[in-house]
DOTOR-929598 format. One record per residue (C-alpha): residue in three letters; y negated, x, z negated. Coordinates in steps of 0.02 Angstrom, whole numbers, plus 50000, padded with zeros to 5 digits. Layout:
BEGIN
ALAYXZ;...
***
This chain:
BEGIN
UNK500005000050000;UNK498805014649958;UNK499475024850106;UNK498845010650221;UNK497235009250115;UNK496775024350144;UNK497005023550337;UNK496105010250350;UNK494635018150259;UNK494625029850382;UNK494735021450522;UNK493285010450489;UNK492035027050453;UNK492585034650618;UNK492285018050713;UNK490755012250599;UNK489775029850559;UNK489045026150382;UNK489895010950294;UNK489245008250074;UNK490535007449951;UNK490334988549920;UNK490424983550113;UNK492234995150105;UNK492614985649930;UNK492254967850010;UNK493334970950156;UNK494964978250093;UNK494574966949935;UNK494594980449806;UNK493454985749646;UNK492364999149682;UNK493105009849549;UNK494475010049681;UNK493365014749843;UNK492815030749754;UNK494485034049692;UNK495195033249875;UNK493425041649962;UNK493935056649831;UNK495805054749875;UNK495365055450061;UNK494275070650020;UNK495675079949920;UNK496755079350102;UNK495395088750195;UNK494605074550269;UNK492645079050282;UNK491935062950197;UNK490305063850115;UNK489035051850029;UNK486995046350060;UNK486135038849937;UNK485045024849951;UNK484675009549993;UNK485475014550166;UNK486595025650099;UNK488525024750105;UNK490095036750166;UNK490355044750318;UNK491265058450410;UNK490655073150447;UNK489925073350637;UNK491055081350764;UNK492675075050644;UNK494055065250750;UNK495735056750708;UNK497025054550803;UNK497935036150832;UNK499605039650725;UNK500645028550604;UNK500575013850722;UNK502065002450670;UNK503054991750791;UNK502234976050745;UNK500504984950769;UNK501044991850934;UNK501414973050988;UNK500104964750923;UNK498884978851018;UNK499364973151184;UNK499464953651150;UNK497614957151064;UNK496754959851250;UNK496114947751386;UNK496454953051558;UNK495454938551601;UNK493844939151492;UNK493814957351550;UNK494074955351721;UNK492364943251704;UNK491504958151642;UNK491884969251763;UNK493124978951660;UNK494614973451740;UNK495064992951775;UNK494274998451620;UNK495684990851531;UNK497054993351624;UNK496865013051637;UNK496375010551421;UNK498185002051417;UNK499055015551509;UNK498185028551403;UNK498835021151256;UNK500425018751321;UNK500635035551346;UNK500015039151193;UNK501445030051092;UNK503155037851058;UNK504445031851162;UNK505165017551077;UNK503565008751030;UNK503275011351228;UNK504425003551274;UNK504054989551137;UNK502274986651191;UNK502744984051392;UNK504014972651355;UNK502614961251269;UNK501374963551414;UNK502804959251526;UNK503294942151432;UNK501804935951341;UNK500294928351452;UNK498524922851383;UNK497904908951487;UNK496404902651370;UNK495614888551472;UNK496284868051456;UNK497254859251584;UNK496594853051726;UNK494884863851708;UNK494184876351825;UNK494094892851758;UNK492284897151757;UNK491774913651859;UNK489594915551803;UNK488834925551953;UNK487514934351828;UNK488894936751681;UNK489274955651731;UNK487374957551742;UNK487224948151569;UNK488424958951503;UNK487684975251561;UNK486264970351440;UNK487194963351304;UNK488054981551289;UNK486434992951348;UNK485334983351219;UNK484054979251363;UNK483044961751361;UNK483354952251552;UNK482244938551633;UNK483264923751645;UNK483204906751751;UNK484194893251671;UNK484564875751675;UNK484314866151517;UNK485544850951477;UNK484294839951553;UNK484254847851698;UNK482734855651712;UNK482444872851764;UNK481544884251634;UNK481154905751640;UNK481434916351468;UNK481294933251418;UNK483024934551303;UNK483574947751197;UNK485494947051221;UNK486584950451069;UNK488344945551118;UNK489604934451222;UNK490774923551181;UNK492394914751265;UNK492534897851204;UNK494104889751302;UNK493714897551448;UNK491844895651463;UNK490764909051419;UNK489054907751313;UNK487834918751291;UNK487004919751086;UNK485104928551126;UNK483444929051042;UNK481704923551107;UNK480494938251075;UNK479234932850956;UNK480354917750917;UNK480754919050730;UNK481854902750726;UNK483404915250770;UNK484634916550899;UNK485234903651029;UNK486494897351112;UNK486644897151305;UNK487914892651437;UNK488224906951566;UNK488514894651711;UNK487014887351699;UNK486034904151727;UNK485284904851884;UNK484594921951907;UNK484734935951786;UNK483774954451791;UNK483814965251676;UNK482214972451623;UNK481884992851568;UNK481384986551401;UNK482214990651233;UNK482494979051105;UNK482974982150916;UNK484514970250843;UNK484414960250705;UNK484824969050538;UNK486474962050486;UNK486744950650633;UNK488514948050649;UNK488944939350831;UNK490854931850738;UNK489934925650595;UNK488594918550672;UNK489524910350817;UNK490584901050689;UNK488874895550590;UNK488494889250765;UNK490134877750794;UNK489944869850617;UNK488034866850647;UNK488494860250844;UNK489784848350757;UNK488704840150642;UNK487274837650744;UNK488374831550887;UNK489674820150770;UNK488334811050672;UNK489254795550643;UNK490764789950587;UNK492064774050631;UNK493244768150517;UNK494994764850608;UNK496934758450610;UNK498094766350691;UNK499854761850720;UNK501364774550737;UNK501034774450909;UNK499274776550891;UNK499544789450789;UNK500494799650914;UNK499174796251039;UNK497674804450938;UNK497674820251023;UNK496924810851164;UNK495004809751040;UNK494994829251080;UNK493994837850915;UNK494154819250852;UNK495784822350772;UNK495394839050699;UNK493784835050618;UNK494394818750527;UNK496254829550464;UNK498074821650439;UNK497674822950261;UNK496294810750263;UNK497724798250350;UNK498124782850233;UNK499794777250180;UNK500594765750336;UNK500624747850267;UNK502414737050262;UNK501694734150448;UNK501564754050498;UNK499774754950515;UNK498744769750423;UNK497104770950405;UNK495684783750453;UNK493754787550462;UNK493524798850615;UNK491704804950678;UNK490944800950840;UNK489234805550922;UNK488714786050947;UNK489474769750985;UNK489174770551165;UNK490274786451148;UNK491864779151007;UNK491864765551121;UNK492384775351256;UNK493544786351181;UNK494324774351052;UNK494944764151224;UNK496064776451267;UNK497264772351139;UNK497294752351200;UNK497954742151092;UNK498564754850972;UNK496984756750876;UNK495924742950785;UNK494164748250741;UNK493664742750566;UNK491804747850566;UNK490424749950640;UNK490374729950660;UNK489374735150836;UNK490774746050893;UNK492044734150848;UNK491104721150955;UNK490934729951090;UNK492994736751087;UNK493414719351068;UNK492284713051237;UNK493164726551315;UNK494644718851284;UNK494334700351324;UNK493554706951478;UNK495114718051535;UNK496204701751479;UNK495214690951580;UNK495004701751734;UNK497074707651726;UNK497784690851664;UNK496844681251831;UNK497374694451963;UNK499114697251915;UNK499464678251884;UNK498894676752075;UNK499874687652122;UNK501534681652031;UNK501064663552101;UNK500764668852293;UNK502574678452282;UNK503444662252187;UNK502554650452329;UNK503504664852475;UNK504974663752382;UNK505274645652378;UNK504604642152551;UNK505954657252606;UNK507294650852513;UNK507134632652596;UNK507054636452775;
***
């Protein structure tokens, strides 16, 4: 346990530069007296660590000091090539950038975890987008990227939600794959309500401009992107419908989409004598329940809203009325040929 500790102490200060004692405590979720116990174990095998004080201060290797990639176990040696995203990197323009990094490290490992890693490559495939979706390919997203990485603000065209067309200066800070459609999380110079969200696709034109910009201090892209996707969710969901389901019903749920997910099995009543359970799931309006709530037909009964129920229940008298009329014309002109056949 101490052994891989230790390694992973020093992996993170030769991939991070300086990192403090209390960010290395937080993430392998240890006192401090135990950081500075393992910083002077670490020291005591020759490794060249050594401490700044400060506000800024922290550990860190001494410059020039590399490690080699040793100790990799089998499962590690899987888990490295089912990590990557031939895809996402392919978008970037990195396509052979990762292919010639994958036969580095192939030849890197010994033998048998060789062999190990290209039978996952060879069996396991990451195909991140939905059914029946188009996988998106941005024209600017190389040239997006290309700033994202080189820290460089770019003049963008893009089209708002609304449609209309609208020209920013953005200070890119990362990119992020979100079932197969890319987004792009920027500032607006001089625009201290923080970072933004944008789609990729709906860039226009992208340059990337000479300028510098500084990031953030502390901005972390995961950690903000999943800040995002809670925020997103509640603005988007802000009401709720109270619903029965039947067995059946229940089966069909995964039709809502994030409907299901967001209201949670555990939040599923006990089926009555009957089989129906009950439910509170969110929705953005009623315009938009009613809508997806008719995709489980007659195997849902809204409770509340009153207005949605209303309008699921016009639904149906309409669909009765415009079903029961056609297909009773139809049974009656086929009778009529039948009888008028069968006494010729």
């Amino acid at each position: 346990m101490r052994a891989s500790r230790l390694l992973s102490i020093l992996l993170m200060l030769h991939t991070r530069g300086r990192v403090s004692a209390q960010q290395l405590a937080d993430e392998l979720e240890v006192s401090l007296r135990t950081v500075y116990r393992d910083i002077d174990a670490l020291s005591a095998a020759g490794i060249p660590v050594y401490a700044t004080r400060g506000r800024a201060g922290g550990f860190q290797l001494l410059e020039g000091y590399r490690t080699k990639l040793t100790g990799l176990t089998a499962d590690e040696a899987d888990a490295l090539f089912l990590a990557g995203l031939p895809g996402a990197a392919a978008d970037l323009g990195l396509g052979s950038t990762l292919a010639a990094t994958q036969l580095k490290l192939l030849a890197a490992l010994p033998p048998d975890l060789r062999e190990r890693a290209a039978r996952i490559r060879d069996r396991f495939h990451l195909d991140a987008p939905g059914w029946l979706r188009e996988t998106e390919a941005p024209p600017y997203l190389a040239t997006i990227a290309g700033a994202v990485w080189g820290q460089r603000r770019i003049e963008v065209r893009y089209e708002r939600a609304n449609r209309a067309i609208v020209e920013r200066t953005l200070e890119p800070l990362g990119l992020v794959l979100k079932a197969g459609t890319w987004y792009l999380v920027a500032s607006v110079p001089a625009d201290h309500r923080g970072p933004r969200t944008y789609r990729v696709s709906r860039v226009h034109a992208a340059a990337a401009l000479d300028e510098r910009f500084e990031r953030p201090d502390g901005f972390d892209l995961e950690q903000h992107w999943c800040g995002y996707q809670r925020d997103y969710e509640q603005r988007v969901y802000r009401e709720t419908a109270r619903i029965r389901l039947s067995a059946a019903g229940r089966q069909l749920l995964f039709l809502l989409g994030t409907l299901p997910a967001r209201a949670g099995h555990a939040a599923m009543s006990e089926p009555d004598a009957a089989g129906w359970a009950s439910t509170t799931v969110p929705i953005e309006s009623v315009r938009h329940g009613h809508h997806a709530l008719l995709q489980l037909g007659a195997e849902v009964e809204v409770v509340e809203p009153a207005e949605l129920r209303e309008l699921i229940a016009a639904s149906a008298r309409a669909l009765a009325e415009r079903y029961s009329g056609r297909v009773s014309g139809r049974v009656s002109g086929r009778v009529s040929a039948g009888v008028s056949g069968g006494a010729s």
